[in-house]
N, C-alpha and C positions, 0 to 999 in steps of 0.2 A: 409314427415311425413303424408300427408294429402292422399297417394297416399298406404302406410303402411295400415292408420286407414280404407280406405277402402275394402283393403284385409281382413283384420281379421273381418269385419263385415260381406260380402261378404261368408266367409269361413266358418263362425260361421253361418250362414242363412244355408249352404248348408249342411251340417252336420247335424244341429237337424233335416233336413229333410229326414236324411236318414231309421228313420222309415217308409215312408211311399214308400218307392220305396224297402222294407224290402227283399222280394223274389230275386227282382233284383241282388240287394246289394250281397244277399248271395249267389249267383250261383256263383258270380266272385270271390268271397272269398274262396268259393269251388274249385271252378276251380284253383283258384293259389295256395293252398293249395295242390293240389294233385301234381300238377310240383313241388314245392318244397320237398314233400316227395318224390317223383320218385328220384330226385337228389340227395338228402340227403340220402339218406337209400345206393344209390350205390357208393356215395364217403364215408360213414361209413362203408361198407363191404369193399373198398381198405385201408381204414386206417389202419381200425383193421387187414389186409394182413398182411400189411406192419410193424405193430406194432412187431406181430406176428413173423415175420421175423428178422426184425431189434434188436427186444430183444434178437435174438439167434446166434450171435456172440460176437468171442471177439477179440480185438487188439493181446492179448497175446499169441493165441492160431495158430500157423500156419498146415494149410492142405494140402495135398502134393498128388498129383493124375497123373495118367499116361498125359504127354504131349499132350496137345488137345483135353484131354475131358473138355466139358463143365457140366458134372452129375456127380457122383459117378456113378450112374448105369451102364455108361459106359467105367469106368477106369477098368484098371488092374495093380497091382501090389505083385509083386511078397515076397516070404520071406527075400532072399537076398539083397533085396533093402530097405526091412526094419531094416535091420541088418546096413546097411551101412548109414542110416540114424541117427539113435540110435548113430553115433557115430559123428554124425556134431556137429558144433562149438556154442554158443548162447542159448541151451536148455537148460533146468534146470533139474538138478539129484537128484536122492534120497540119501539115507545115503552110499548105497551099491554101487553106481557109477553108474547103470545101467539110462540112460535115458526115462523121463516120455513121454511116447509114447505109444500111442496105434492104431494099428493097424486094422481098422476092414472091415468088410463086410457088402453090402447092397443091398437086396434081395426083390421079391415084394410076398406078400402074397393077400391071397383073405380076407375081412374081409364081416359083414352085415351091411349096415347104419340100425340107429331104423328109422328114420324119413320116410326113402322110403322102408326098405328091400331087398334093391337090393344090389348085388354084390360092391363091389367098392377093387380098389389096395390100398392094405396099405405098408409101408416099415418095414421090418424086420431089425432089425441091429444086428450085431454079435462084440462084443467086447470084449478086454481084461482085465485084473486087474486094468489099470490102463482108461480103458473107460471113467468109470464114474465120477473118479475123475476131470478129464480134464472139465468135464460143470458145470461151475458156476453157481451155482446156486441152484445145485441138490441136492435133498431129496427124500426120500422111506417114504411115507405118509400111506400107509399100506402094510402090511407083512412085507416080508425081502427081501435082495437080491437072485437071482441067485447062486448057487452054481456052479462055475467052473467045466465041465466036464458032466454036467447034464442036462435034456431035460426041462429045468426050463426057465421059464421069466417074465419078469416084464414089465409094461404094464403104459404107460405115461396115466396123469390122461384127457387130451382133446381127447383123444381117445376112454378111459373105457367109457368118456360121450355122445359119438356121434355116436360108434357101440358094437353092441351083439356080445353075446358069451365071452368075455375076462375077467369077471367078476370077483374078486379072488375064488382061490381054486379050478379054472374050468379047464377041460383038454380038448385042441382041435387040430385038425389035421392041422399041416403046412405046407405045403412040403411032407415030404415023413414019419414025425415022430409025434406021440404025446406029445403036450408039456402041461406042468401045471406050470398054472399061479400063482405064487407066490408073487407076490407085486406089489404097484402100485406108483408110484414114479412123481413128479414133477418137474418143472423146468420154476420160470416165467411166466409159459404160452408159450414159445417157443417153436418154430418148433419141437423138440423132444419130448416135449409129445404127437405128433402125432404119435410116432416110438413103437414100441415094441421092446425089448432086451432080447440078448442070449447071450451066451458066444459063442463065435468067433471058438472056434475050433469045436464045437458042429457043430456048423450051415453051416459050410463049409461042415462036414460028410456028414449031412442031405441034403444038397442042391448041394455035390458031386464037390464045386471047390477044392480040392485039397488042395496046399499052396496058393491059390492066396487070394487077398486082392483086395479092391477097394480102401480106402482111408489110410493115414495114419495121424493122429494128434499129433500135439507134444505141448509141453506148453514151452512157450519163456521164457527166461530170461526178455527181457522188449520189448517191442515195435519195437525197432531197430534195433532187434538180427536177423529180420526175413531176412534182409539184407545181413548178413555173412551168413544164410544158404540157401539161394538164390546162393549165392556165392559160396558155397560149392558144391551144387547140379549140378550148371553150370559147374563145374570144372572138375565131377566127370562122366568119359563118360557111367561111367553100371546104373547111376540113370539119367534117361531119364523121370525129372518129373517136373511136373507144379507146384511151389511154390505160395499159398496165403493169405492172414491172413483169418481166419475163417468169421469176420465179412466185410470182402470185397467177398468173396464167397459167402453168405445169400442174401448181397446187390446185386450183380448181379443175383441169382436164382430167387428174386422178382420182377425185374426189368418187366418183362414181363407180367406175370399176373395181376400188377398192374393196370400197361398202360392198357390191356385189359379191365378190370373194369369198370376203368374212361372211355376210349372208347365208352362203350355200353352208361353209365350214363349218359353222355352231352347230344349225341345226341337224346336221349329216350325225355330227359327233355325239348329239345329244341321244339322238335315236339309237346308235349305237350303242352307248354309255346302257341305256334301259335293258339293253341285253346283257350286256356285262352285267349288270346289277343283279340279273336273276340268275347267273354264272356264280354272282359271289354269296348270292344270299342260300344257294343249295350249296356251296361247297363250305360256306360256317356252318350251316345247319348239321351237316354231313359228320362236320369236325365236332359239332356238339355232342353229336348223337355218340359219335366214336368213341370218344373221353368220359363218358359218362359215368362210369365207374369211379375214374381217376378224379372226378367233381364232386363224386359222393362220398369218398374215400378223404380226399380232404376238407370236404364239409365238417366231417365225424372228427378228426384232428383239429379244430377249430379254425378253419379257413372262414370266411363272412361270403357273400355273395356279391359283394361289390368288388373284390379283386378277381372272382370269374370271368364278371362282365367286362373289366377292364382288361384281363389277360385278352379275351376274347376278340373284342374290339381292335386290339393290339394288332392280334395276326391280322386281322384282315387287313388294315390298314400297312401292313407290313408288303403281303404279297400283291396291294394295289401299287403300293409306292416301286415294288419290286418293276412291275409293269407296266408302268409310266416313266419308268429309266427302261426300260427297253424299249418301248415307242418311241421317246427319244433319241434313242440310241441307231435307231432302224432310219430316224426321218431323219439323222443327220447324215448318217452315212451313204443315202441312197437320195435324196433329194437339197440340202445342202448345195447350193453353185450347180444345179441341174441348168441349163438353160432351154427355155421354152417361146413362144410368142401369144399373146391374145392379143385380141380386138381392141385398139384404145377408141378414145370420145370421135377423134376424126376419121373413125372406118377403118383405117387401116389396123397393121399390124405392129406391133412394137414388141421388140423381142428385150427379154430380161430372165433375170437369173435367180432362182429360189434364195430367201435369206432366212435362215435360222438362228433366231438371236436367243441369250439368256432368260428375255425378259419372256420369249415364247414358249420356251421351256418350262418354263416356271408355271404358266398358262395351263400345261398338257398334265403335268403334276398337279396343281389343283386339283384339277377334273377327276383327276385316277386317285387322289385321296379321299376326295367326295366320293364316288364311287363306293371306296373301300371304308369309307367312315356309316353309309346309308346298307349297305349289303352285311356290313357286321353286326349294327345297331340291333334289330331284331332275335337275331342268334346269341348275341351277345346278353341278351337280357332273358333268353330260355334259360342261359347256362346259370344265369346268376339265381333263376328264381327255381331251379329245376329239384324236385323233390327227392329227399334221398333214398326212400322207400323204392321209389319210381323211376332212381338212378341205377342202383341196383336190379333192377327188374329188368332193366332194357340191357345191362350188360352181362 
């Protein structure tokens, strides 16, 4: 107890005295400040990837792509394989028999970023009547649909937001045709309102594949179904195709550019952190040296040297933790629902929105305690072992 009482005395002396070491004080808080926004800001631009991503499949929905592509961009698939699809086991039908299936196309166009003006690949997709029903989720938030057979499209709204030119009612060149953009449609927030839409037979003319296809989507009867047409496709030797559920396809296209992300962000921050660390280790030393009297003074009144150290420790960890809620505080305020685009797995572009969660927070905190628990440690153990002869002398 007697050992307690003189910690918090100890702890409580070095504190009110941090007005007067104030500049000190406030470089390390700056400095750990800037490592935990550097961290924060790149593991909330993977979140929101990821969010991004993850919202844009579904169990129910199976994708079906020539054997061994890892893209659409680089599948092929033909009419007759979607015809023999259309007739597998486990899919769900409409009233007239026909299976809900659609079949589409996926093509890169040039679009403008506003932010830079530069060039960037965007994906075009070509679909059928039954495209758009297939994504959950979707709504036409202005204009209307596409007209089947017409140089018309519609235009996902994280797209309209992030590049020129696609604006409603605007005509621009795609390929080899002018199209006019007729609505602008939603979804979640999902990978596809990075896409622009056509109708599928169109965009084949214009873009010259013929009958061919890249993907085909079918909507399952439940979860299970995907099984029997796995089974079906394995059976059937002219359908030579890779069977997955939609939201196991997302999950792996993300998988990479995540990693990437976090990749750059650790180590960015870490490097950082090194400097903050020698921010905090002259500005405890600084504190040590200052108080030194005030350590010899209650040495003499029977103070121990393990509640120096522990005072000591104390601050630093104090104005790390101070620091780490203000990178926080900075990465939420200023990058939080920022929206940006990168490069996804199929080339193009996919636009998504920073996510700053609790549990990243907590991440950026660590780091700025570590910090402040490695930068005090030393200083903290001068004070405790610091001679009182030699206390007195320096002050």
């Amino acid at each position: 107890m007697r050992i307690l009482n003189q910690i918090i005395a100890v702890s409580a002396i070095n504190l009110k005295s941090l007005p007067q070491r104030f500049w000190l004080s406030f470089s390390t808080i700056v400095a750990v400040a800037m490592v935990v926004m550097v961290l924060l800001s790149f593991l909330a631009m993977a979140a929101g990837f990821q969010r991004t991503i993850s919202g844009s499949g579904s169990d129910n929905i199976a994708i079906l792509m020539r054997d061994g592509s890892q893209q659409e961009i680089n599948s092929v698939v033909m009419l007759d394989q979607v015809r023999l699809v259309g007739e597998a086991p486990g899919i769900v039908r409409k009233p007239d028999g026909n299976a809900v299936i659609s079949a589409e196309l996926y093509v890169i166009v040039d679009g403008i970023k506003r932010s830079t003006g530069l060039k960037s690949n965007l994906p075009m997709r070509g679909i059928g009547l039954d495209g758009a029903p297939l994504r959950d989720g979707w709504a036409i938030t202005r204009g209307r649909m596409f007209e089947p057979g017409s140089n018309e499209i519609v235009v996902g709204e994280n797209l309209l937001r992030e590049f020129a030119g696609f604006d409603l009612g605007r005509e621009i060149k795609l390929g080899t045709a002018t199209w006019k953009v007729v609505g602008v449609f939603a979804m979640n927030g999902s990978v596809f309102e990075s896409e622009l839409w056509g109708d599928v037979t169109v965009v084949q003319s214009m873009f010259r594949r013929g009958n061919s296809f890249q993907t085909i989507r079918v909507r399952l009867e439940n979860q299970d179904a995907i099984d029997g047409l796995r089974t079906y496709v394995e059976n059937e030797p002219r359908l030579k195709l890779a069977v997955q559920s939609e939201k196991g396809f997302f999950a792996g296209q993300s998988s990479g550019t995540i990693k990437l992300i976090r990749n750059a962000g650790w180590p960015l921050a870490i490097a950082m952190a090194i400097g903050a660390l020698a921010g905090a280790l002259n500005t405890m030393y600084s504190s040590v040296a200052a108080r030194s009297r005030e350590i010899a003074t209650l040495r003499c009144l029977g103070f121990g040297g393990f509640p120096s150290f522990v005072a000591t420790l104390l601050e630093s960890l104090v104005l790390a933790a101070i620091g780490g809620g203000l990178g926080a505080l900075v990465t939420f305020l200023f990058f939080d629902g920022f929206s940006t685009s990168t490069l996804g797995e199929g080339f193009t572009q996919i636009v998504f929105s920073f996510s700053l969660t609790a549990a990243l927070v907590q991440q950026g905190i660590v780091l700025a305690l570590i910090v402040g628990l490695i930068g005090g440690f030393f200083p903290a153990l001068r004070a405790a072992r610091l001679p009182i002869v030699a206390a007195y002398a320096q002050g």
